[in-house]
C-alpha positions in Angstrom: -11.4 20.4 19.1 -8.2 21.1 16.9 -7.2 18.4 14.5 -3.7 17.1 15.3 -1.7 18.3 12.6 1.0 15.6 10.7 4.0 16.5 12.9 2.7 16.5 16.1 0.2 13.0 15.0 3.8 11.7 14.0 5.6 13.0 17.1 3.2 11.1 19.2 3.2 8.2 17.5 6.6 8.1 17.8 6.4 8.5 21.4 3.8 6.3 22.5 5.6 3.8 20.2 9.1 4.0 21.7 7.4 4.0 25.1 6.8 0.0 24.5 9.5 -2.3 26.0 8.2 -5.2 23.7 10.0 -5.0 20.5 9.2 -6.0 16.9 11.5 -5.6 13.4 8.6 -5.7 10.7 10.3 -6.8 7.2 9.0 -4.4 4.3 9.6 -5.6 1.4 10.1 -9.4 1.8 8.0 -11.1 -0.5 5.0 -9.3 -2.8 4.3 -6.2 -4.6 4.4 -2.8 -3.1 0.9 -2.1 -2.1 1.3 -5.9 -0.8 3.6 -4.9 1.5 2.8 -1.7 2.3 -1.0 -2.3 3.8 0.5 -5.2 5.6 3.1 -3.0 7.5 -0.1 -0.5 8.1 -1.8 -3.7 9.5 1.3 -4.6 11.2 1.9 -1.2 13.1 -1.6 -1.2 14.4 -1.5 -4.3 15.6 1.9 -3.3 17.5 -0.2 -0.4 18.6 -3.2 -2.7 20.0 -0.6 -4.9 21.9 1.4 -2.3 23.0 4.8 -3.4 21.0 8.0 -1.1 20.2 7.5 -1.3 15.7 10.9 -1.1 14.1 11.8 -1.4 10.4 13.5 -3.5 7.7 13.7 -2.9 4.2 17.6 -2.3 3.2 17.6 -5.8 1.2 14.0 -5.8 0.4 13.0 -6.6 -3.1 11.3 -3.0 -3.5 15.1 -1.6 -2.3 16.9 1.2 -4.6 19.6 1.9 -1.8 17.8 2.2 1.6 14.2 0.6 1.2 11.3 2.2 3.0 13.8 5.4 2.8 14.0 5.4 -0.8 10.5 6.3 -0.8 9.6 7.9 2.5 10.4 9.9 5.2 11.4 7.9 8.7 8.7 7.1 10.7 10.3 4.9 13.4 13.4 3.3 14.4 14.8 1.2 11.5 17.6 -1.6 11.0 20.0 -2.5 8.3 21.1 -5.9 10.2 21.6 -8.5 7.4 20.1 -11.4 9.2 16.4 -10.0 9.0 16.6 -10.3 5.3 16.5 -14.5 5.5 15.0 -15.0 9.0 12.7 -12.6 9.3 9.8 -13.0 7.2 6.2 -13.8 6.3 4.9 -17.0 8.2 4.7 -18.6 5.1 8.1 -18.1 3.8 9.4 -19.3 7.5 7.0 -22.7 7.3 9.8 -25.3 6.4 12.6 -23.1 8.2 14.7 -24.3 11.4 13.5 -22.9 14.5 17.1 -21.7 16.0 18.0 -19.4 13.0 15.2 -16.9 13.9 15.5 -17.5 17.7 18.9 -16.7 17.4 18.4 -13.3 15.9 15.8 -12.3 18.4 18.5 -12.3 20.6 20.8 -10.7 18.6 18.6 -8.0 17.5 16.6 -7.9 21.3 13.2 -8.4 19.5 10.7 -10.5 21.1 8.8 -10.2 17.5 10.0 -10.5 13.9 7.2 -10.6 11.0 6.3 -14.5 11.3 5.7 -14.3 14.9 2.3 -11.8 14.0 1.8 -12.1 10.8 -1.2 -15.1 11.1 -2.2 -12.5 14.1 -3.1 -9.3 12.0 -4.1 -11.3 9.0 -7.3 -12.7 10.8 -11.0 -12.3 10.9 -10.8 -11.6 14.3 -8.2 -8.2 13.6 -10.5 -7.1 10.7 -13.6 -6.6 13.2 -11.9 -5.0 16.0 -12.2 -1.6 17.2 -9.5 0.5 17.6 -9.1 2.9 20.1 -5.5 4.5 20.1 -6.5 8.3 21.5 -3.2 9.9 21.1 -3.3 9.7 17.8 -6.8 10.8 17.4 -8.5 6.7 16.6 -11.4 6.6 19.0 -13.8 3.4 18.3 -12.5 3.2 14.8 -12.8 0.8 12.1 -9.8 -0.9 10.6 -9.8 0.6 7.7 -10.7 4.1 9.2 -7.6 3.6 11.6 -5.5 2.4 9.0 -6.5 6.0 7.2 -4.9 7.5 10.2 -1.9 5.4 9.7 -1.6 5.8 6.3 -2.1 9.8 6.9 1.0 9.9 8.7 3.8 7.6 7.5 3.0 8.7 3.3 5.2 11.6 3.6 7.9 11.5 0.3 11.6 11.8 0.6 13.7 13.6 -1.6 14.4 13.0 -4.4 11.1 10.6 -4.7 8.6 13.4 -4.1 10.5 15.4 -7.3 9.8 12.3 -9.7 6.6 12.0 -8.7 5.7 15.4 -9.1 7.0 15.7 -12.2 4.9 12.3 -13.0 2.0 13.9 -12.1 2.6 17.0 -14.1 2.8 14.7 -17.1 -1.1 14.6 -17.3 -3.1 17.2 -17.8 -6.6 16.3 -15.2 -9.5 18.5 -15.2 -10.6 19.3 -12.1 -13.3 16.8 -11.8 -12.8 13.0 -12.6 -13.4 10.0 -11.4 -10.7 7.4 -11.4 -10.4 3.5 -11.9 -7.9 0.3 -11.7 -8.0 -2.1 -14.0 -6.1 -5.5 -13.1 -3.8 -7.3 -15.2 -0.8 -8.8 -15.8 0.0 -11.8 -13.9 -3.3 -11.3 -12.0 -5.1 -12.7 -14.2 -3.6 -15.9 -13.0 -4.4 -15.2 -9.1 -8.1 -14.4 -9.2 -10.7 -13.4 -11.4 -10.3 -10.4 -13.7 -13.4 -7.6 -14.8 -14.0 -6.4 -18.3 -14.2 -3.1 -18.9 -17.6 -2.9 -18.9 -18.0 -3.8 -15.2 -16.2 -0.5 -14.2 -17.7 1.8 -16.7 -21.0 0.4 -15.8 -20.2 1.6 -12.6 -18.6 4.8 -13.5 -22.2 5.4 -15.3 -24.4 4.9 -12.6 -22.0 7.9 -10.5 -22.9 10.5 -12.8 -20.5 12.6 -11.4 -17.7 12.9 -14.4 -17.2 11.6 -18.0 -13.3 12.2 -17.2 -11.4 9.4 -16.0 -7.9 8.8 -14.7 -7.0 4.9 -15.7 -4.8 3.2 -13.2 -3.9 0.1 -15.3 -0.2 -1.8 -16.6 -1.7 -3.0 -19.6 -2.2 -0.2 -22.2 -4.0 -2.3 -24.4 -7.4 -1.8 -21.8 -7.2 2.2 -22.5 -7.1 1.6 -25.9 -10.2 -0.9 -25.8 -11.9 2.0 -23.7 -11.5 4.9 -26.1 -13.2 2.7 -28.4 -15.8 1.6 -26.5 -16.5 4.5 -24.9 -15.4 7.4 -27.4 -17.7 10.5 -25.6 -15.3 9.5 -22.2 -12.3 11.1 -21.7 -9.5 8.8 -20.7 -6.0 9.6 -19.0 -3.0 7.4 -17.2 0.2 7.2 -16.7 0.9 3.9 -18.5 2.9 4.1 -21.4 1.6 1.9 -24.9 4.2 0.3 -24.6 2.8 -1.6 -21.5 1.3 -4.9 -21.8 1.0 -6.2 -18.3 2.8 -6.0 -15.1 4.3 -9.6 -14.1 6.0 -9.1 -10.7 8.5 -12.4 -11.7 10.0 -10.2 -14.2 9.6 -7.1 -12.3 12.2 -8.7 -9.4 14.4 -9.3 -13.1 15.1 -5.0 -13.9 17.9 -3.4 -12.2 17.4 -1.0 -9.3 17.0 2.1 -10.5 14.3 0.4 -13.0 12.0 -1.1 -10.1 12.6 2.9 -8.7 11.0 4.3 -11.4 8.6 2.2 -11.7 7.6 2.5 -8.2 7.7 6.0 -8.0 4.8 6.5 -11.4 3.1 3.6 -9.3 3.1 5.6 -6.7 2.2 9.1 -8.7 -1.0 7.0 -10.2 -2.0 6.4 -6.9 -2.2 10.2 -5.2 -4.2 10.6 -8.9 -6.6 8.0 -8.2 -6.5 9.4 -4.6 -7.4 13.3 -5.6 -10.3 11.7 -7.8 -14.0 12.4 -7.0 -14.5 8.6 -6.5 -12.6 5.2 -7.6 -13.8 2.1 -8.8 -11.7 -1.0 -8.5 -11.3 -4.2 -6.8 -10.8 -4.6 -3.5 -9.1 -7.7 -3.5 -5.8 -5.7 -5.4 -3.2 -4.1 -3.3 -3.7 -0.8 -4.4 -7.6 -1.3 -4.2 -7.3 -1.9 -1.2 -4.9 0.6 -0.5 -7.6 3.3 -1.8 -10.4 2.0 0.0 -8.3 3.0 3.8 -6.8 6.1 2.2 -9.7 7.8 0.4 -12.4 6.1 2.6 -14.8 3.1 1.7 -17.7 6.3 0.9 -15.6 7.4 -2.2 -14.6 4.1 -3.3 -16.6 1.3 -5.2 -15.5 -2.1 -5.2 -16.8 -4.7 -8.3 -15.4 -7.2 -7.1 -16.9 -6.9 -2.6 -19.3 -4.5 -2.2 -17.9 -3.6 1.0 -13.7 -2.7 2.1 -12.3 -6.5 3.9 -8.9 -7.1 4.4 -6.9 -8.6 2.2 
């Protein structure tokens, strides 16, 4: 049988997801980093799609924003809201733990959602979400995997807007990849201080034992690790898109640049990733957003993890 192709998987999706009287506003963009948020909202809209609930969209105040949020980016996927009120009441359950109960009630009414992010967020962040099977046939998920459903999701919504998709081309153009290479992200920054970080060695041990390429595409925001490779490793090719200039990514300071900063910055982020994603294989850590981002998109069989063998959600 015929593979659906994008537009008709998205015109589907947005048909079998209207078609839900439930309703839920997700908030992208409330809290963490991009690929924080992003796989979340993938999590999120399956979870809407398991329970059969109507997935709208905030991100207009969002801390990843340039003008519109998610539309700075991407392409519309589904029905989306600029109400104000989402920004402070509609958030992860975390960020709602010492807040008033009426304030959120209150816009649920407004806004005719029996859902805003708190109310699942515990829900599709659970053991018990990352071991069920997903069967959502008119989008073509038949006894699937979360992370092999996710794929799907991921497939359909990671379509650029204008002008997004020209910077990132023109990122991509910057470096000149053979056709063959492996890629890898290295950690660091202020992760350093969230959970333990590799040396270089654990991922070019790895890259070793593939055999497949001595090119290598370095996802990293720290250029001081692709200079400690080339001199480690000097019969290895090495390429990224991080400038020398770049000596960790600390998302505090991040949230500190002006918009059109954060854009930019975004927008080679998100260039590095469809280079790590057109690589023969990645190795990284699947407890990092865009880790874990890889291991869905590209598929846990091209991916290898030094810090879980195996894809879990995170």
């Amino acid at each position: 049988m015929e593979k659906l192709n994008h537009t008709e998987k998205l015109r589907r999706y947005k048909e079998l997801n209207n078609s839900f009287e439930e309703k839920l506003t997700f908030h992208f963009g409330a809290n963490a980093g991009f690929f924080s948020e992003f796989n979340n909202m993938v999590f999120a809209i399956l979870y809407c799609l398991q329970n059969k609930i109507d997935f709208r969209l905030y991100s207009k105040r969002g801390n990843l924003a340039y003008n519109k949020g998610w539309q700075d980016f991407f392409s519309p996927f589904c029905e989306e809201t600029e109400f104000y009120l989402h920004s402070r009441y509609n958030r992860r359950a975390y960020q709602m733990e010492r807040a008033k109960a009426f304030p959120p009630a209150l816009l649920r009414i407004i806004s005719g959602n029996r859902y805003l992010t708190q109310d699942i967020w515990d829900k599709f962040r659970s053991r018990k979400f990352e071991l069920e099977t997903f069967n959502i046939p008119e989008l073509e998920i038949i006894n699937e995997t979360l992370p092999r459903a996710a794929q799907t999701i991921i497939q359909m919504i990671w379509n650029y807007n204008e002008p997004a998709k020209t910077y990132i081309n023109k990122f991509k153009a910057s470096v000149s990849l053979p056709e063959r290479y492996l890629s890898i992200h290295i950690r660091a920054g202020d992760k350093t201080k969230e959970s333990k970080i590799f040396n270089t060695e654990s991922y070019m041990g790895e890259a070793e034992k593939l055999g497949i390429s001595e090119n290598i595409f370095v996802l990293t925001d720290d250029y001081r690790l692709l200079r400690e490779l080339k001199i480690k490793y000097p019969a290895w090719n090495f390429f990224t898109l991080c400038h020398p200039s770049e000596e960790g990514y600390v998302h505090n300071e991040f949230l500190k640049l002006s918009k059109k900063e954060k854009y930019l910055k975004l927008l080679k982020l998100l260039a590095s990733i469809d280079l790590c994603a057109a690589s023969e294989h990645f190795i990284g850590t699947f407890s990092s957003g865009p880790g874990n981002y890889l291991g869905m998109r590209m598929g846990e069989e091209k991916c290898t993890g030094i810090d879980y063998k195996s894809w879990l959600l995170w």
